[in-house]
N, C-alpha and C positions, 0 to 999 in steps of 0.2 A: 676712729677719732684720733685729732694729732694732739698730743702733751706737752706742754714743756715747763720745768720749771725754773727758775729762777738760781743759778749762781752765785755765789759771794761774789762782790764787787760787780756783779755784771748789770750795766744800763739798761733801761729799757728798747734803745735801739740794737743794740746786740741780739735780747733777747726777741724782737719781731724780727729778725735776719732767720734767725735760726727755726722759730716757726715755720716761717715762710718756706723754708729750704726743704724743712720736711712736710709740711703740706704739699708742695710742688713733685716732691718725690714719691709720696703716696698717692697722688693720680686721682685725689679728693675735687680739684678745679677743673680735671677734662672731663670726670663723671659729669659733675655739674650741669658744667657747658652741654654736653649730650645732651645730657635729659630739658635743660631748658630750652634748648634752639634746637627739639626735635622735628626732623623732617622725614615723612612715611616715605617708604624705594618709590612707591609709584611718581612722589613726586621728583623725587633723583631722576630717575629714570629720564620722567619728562624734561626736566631740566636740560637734561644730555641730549635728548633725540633732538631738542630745538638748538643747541648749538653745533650738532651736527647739518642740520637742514642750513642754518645762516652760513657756516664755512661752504658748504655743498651751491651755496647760492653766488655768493663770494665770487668763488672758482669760476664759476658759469658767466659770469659778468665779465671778468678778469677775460678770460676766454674769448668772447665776444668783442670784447672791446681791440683785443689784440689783432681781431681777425677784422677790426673796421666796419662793425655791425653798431656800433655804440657811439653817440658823440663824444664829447669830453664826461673825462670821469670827476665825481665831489667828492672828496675825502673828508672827514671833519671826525678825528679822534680816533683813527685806524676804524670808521666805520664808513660805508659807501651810501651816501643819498644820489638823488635823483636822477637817474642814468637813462637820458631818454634815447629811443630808436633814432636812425637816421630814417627819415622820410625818402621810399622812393618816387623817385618821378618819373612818372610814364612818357616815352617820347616816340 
């Protein structure tokens, strides 16, 4: 638990500075945060494996596209929509 007391002459903004500083120091607001915004590894985990499969898909498109298997590419927020095949045609 963080303490503080009170100074001669010292304001009450001073004295919330100085709280603050040692609360921040003592590591009392990352506990916190842990524990409130707890998430189990499995779900880490998952988290990860899917931003690995979207970059891995990325690549693959990117890829295609370079080699002229893709029409035009949609960009909208460094994310790729709609990237259809080129049609071929039988002659």
């Amino acid at each position: 638990m963080v303490e503080v007391r009170r100074k001669n002459n010292e304001n009450a903004e001073s004295m919330l500075r100085r709280f603050t500083r040692k609360w921040q120091e003592s590591g009392i607001g990352i506990q916190a945060r842990k524990r409130r915004f707890y998430e189990k590894e499995a779900t880490r985990r998952e988290r990860k494996l899917h931003a690995l499969y979207r970059t891995a898909r990325r690549k693959e498109y990117e890829m295609l596209y370079k080699l002229g298997k893709l029409e035009e590419e949609h960009f909208r927020k460094g994310k790729i929509y709609q990237r259809r095949p080129i049609k071929q045609v039988n002659r």
